[in-house]
N, C-alpha and C positions, 0 to 999 in steps of 0.2 A: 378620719384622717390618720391618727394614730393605730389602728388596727393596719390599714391599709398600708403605710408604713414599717410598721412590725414584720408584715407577710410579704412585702415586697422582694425580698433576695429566694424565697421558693418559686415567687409565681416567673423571675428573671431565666433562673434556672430553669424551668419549664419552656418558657420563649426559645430561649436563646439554642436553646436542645435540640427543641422542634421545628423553628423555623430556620437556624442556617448551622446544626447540627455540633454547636462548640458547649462541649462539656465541663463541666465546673470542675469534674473530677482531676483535672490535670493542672487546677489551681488553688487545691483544698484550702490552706492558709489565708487568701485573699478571701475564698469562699463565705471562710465562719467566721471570720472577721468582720465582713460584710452582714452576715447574718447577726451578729450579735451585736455592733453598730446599730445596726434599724430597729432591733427591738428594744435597745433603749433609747433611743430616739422617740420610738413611737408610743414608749412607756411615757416617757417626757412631754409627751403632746398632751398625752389625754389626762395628765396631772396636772398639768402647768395652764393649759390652754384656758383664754379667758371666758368664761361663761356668756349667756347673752346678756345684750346693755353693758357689760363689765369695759366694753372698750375692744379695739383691735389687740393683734399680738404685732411684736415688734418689727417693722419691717426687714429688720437685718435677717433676722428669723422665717419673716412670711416668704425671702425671695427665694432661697434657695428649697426653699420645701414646694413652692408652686411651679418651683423648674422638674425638680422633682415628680412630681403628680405628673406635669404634664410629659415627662419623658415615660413614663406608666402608663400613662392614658393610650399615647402614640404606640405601647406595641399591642396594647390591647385592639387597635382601631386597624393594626397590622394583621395581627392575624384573624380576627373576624373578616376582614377584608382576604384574607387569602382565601379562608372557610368559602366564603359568600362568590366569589370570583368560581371557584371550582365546582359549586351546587350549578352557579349558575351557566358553566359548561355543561355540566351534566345534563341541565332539564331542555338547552340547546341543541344537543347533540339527538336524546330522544326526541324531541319532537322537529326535529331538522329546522332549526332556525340556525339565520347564518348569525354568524359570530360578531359581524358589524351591526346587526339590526337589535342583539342582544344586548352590546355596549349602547347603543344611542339611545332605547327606549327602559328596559326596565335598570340596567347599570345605571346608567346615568340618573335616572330617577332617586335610586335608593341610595347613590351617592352624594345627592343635593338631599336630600332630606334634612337631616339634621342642620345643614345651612340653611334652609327655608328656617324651620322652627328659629332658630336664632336670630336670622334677621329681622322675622316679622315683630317678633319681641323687642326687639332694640327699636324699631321700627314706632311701636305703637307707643313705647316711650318717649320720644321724642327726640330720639339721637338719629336725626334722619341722615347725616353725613355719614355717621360710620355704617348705619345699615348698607348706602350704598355704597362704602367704600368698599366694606368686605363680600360683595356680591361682584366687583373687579378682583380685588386682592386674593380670594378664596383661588378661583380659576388658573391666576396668574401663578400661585404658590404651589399650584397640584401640577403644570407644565412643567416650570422652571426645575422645582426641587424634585418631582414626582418623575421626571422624565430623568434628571439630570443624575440621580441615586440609583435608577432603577435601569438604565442603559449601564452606569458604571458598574455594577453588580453584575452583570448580563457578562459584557466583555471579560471580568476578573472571573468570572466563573468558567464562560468558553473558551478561555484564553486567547483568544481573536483580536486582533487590532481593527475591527471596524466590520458592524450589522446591518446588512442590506433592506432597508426602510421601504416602501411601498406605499402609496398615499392613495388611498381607495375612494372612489368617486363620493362614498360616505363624509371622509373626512375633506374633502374638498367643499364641499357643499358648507359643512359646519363651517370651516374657517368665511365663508362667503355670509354664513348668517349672523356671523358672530364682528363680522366690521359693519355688515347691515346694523346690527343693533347699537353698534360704538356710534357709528353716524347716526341710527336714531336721538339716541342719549345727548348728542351734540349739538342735533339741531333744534332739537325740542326745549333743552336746556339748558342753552348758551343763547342760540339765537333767536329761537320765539317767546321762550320764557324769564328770559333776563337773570340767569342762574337760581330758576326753579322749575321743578321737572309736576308737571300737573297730572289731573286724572287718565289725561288723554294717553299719558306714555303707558300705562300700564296695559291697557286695553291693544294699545300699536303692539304692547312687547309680546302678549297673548295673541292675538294675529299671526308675530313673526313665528313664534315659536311652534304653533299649528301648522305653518305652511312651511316650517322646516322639517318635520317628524311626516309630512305628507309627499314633501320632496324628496327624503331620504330612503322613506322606505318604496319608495315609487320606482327608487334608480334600481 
């Protein structure tokens, strides 16, 4: 954490360069500031920090460091995701697969990954509400804010007051499979199961999700 910290204001500068082209060079002061802030900061972590068994560090301390990390984490998860998006035009382009069938199958895949890995974990511990919280939450947070940042970026770049949307038989379907499953989740687990969801959903939700990627790529 402390190293991580430390290096933080080079690996910024590197981001922020590359991916929406704003140079640090036109705010030198703010810059070394910034850089000499984090490295004793991150000096401070890895002196201070409490060993194992020793106890937590102090929460006034843990919040703003884990808002921190996670505003680091989020560009790192940005431009891997840019990286990964553009390979994965390339390898669509050579091998003529169309652009919808490459979002619904291997996109989609490699972007639920790391949310499988975590929820089966939460999962297998016993915190069976938030597994399935954030298997809604996840989806809802990548439309809302994913859509809502990523149109607003769009527009301030083309300077356009409004982008001509297209809703592809693809994305049609998803939305049809995707209230199919809310109404799964509802009847299985409000009303047959008296608010618990049994073996049977899982096996319904592998079904639906076979005859969605059958459906999809069928249109």
């Amino acid at each position: 954490m402390g190293i991580s910290t430390g290096l933080a204001p080079f690996w910024l500068r590197f981001y922020f360069d590359h991916q929406y082209e704003v140079s640090f060079a036109a705010f030198p002061i703010m810059y070394y500031t910034l850089v000499v802030m984090s490295l004793l900061i991150g000096l401070l972590i890895m002196r201070c920090s409490p060993a194992e068994g020793d106890g937590c560090i102090n929460l006034w301390v843990a919040v703003p460091l884990g808002l921190y990390g996670f505003v680091l984490a989020a560009t790192w998860i940005d431009l891997v995701a840019d990286i990964l998006v553009d390979v994965l035009t390339f390898m669509g382009v050579i091998c003529n697969i169309p652009a919808a069938i490459m979002g619904a199958t291997v996109l989609a895949v490699g972007n639920s990954v790391g949310d499988l890995s975590a929820n089966i974990t939460v999962a297998r511990k016993g915190l069976c509400d938030m597994a399935i919280t954030a298997c809604f939450a996840g989806p809802v947070f990548n439309i809302l804010i994913g859509l809502g940042l990523g149109f607003t970026a769009l527009l301030n770049y083309s300077e356009q007051s409004a982008v001509a949307v297209y809703l592809t038989p693809q994305l049609n379907i998803g939305f049809l499979f995707s209230i199919a499953n809310s109404l799964l989740v509802i009847g299985l687990g409000i009303c047959c199961g008296r608010g618990t969801l049994r073996s049977e959903y899982s096996y319904a939700a592998l079904v639906l999700y076979v005859a969605y990627l059958v459906t999809s790529l069928s249109v």
